[in-house]
Legacy VTK file of the C-alpha trace (Angstrom):
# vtk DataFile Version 3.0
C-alpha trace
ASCII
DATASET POLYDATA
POINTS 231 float
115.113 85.968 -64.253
113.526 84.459 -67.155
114.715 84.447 -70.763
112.101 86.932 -72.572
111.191 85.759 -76.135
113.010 88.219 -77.492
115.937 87.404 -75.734
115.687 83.851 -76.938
115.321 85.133 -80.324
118.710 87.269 -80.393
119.924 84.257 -78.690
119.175 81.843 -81.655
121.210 82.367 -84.777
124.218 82.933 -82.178
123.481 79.633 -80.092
123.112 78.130 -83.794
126.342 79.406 -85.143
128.308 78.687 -81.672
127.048 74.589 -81.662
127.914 74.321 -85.233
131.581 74.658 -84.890
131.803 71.562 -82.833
131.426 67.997 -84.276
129.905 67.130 -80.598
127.109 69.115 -79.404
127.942 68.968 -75.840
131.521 70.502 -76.475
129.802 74.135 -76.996
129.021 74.186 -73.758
131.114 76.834 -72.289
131.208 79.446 -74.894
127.131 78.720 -75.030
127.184 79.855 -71.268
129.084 82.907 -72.127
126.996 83.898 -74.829
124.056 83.590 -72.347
125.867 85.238 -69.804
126.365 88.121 -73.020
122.160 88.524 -72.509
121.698 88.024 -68.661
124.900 89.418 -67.405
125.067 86.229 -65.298
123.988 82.740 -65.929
120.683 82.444 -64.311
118.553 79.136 -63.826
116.755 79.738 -66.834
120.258 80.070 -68.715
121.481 76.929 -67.310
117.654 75.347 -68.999
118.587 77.297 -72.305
121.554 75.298 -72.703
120.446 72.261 -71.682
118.050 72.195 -73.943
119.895 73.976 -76.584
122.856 70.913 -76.404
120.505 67.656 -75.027
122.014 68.163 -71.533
120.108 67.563 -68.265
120.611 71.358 -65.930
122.547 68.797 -63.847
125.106 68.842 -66.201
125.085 72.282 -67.325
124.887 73.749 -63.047
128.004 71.093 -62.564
129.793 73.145 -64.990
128.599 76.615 -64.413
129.644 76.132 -60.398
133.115 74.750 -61.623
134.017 78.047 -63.381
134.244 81.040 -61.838
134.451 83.071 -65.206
130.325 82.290 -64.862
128.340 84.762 -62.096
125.343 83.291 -60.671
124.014 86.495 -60.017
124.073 90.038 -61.813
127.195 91.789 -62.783
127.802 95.814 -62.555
128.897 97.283 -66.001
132.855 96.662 -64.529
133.999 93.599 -63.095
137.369 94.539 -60.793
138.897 91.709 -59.551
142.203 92.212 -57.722
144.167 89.459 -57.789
145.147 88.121 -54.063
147.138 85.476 -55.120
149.917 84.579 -53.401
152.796 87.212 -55.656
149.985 89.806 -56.201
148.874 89.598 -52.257
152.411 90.049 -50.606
153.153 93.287 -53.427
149.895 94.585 -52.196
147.234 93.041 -53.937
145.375 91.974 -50.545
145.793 95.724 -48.718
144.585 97.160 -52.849
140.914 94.823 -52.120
140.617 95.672 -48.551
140.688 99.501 -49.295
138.703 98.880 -52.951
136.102 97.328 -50.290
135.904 100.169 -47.763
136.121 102.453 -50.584
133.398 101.157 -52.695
131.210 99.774 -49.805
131.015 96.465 -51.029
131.807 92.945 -49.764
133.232 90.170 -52.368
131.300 90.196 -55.068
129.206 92.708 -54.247
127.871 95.870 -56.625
127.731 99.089 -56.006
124.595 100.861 -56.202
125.080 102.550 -59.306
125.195 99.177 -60.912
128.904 100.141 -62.430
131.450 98.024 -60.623
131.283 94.462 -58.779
134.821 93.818 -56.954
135.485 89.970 -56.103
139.108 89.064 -55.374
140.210 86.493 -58.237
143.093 83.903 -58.797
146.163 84.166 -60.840
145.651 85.585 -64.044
149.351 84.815 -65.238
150.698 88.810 -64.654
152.896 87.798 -61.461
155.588 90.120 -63.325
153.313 92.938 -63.042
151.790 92.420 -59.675
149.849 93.576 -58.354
147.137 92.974 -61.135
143.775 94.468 -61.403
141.528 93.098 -63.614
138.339 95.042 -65.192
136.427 92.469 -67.260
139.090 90.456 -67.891
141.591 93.620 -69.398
145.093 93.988 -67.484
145.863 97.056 -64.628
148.986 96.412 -63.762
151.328 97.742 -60.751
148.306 98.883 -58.904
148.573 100.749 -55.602
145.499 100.845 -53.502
145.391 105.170 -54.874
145.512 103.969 -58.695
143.028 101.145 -58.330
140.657 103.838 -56.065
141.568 106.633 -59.164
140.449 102.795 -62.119
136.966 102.472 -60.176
136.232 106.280 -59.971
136.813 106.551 -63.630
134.751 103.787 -64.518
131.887 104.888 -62.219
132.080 108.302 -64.441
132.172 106.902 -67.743
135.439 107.908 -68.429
137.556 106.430 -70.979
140.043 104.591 -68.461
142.273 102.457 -70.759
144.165 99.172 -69.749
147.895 98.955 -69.431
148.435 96.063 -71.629
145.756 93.851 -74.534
143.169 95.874 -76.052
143.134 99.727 -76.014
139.153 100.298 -75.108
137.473 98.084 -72.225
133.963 96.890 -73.238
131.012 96.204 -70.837
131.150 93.058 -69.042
128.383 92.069 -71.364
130.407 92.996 -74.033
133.512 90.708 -72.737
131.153 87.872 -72.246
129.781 87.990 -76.117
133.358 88.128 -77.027
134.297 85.166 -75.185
131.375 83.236 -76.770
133.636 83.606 -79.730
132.627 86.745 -81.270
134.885 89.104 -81.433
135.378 93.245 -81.112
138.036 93.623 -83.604
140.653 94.721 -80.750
142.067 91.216 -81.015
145.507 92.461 -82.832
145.134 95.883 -81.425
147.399 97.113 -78.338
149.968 95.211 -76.635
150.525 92.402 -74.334
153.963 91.909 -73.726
155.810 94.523 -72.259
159.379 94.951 -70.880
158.937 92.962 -67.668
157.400 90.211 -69.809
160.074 90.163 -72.107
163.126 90.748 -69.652
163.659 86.895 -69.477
163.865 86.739 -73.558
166.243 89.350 -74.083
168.478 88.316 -71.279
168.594 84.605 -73.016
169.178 86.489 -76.568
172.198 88.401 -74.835
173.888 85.846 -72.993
173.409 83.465 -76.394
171.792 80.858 -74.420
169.398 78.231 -76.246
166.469 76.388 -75.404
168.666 72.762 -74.430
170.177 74.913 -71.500
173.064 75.997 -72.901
174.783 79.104 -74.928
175.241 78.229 -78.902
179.147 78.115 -77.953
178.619 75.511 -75.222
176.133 73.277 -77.927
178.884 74.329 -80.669
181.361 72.490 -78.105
179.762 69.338 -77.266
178.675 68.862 -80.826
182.412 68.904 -81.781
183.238 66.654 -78.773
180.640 64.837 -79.807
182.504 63.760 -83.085
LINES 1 232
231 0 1 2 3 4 5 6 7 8 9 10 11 12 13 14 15 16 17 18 19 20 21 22 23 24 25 26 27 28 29 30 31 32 33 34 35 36 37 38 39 40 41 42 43 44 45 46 47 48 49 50 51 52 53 54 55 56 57 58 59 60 61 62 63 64 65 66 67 68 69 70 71 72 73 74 75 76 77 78 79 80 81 82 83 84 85 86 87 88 89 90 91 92 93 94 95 96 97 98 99 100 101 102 103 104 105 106 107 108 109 110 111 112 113 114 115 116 117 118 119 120 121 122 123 124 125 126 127 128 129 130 131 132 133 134 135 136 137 138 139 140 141 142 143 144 145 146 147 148 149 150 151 152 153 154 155 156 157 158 159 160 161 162 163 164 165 166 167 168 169 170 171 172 173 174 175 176 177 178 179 180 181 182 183 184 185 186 187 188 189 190 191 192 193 194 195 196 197 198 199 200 201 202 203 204 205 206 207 208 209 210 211 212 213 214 215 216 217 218 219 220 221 222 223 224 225 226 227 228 229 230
């Protein structure tokens, strides 16, 4: 799909703003792909020109990059993106059996779309919840402690356009349009809204704050010790 004038003109004063906070050009790259990706939905080949010749790249350079991150889709996105993480914490507390039913549920292969255009699952890597696995992800938002019936009861929400909140980070999901302008750099306002640590999160801290421990390995009494050993 080609980049309509229009497009390129919504594009501009957002490209200009992105390459201007960077005293190298070429080091706006990604968030420049995820602002196109904010337009398209994807990066398409005439996305991967757009930056090129936005920066002074050769598409070489810019495809090189776009095919190392997986955070870019080469082809269109649905309005959700679930990925269900099947790494190796999330797949053995049911992460793999959650994307083999979200499959035959939704009839859809690996990053696939449903007809409706709503939902694309793909199975992702770690996104650093292992102590709430098994993690769903819907554009990049946290589901935590999914079971394959709360993951089918996430997707049938979204496919209705109800207001299906995430467990932890900000309290309204946005399009995946929407998540891709904000990871350009622009953001929603949600940024100090919500939560993102919860108990599990925090279990380790407040065990270390009970049993006085400190961050050389020891309890204050113990460094208290050796410092007066020490003397």
């Amino acid at each position: 799909m080609a980049l309509s004038e229009e497009a390129r003109s919504r594009l501009a004063p957002r490209a200009a703003e992105i390459i201007g906070r960077y005293p190298r050009s070429r080091s706006a790259l990604l968030p420049l792909l995820h602002l196109v990706q904010s337009e398209e939905g994807y990066v398409s080949a005439d996305g991967i020109a757009y930056c090129a010749e936005q920066l002074g790249l050769t598409e070489a350079d810019v495809t090189g990059v776009v095919s190392f991150y997986t955070m870019y889709a080469r082809k269109p996105v649905g309005d959700y993106h679930v990925g269900v993480c099947t790494t190796a914490l999330c797949a053995v507390m049911g992460g793999d059996a959650i994307f083999a039913d979200l499959q035959e549920y939704l009839g859809v292969g690996n990053g696939e779309t449903t007809a409706d255009g709503k939902v694309t699952l793909e199975h992702i890597e770690c996104n650093a919840a292992c102590d709430y696995a098994p993690v769903v992800m819907v554009n990049w938002e946290f589901f935590d402690n999914q079971t394959p019936q709360s993951a089918r009861d996430v997707v049938d929400g979204l496919r209705a356009g109800a207001d299906v909140k995430p467990t932890r980070g900000a309290p309204r999901l946005c399009t995946w349009k929407q998540a891709a302008e904000i990871l350009a750099g622009f953001s929603d306002g949600q940024a100090a809204e919500g939560h993102t640590a919860g108990p599990a999160t925090l279990a380790g801290l407040r065990i270390a704050k009970e049993q006085g421990w400190t961050p050389d390995g020891g309890s204050n009494g113990a460094a208290a010790q050796r410092t007066g050993a020490d003397k």
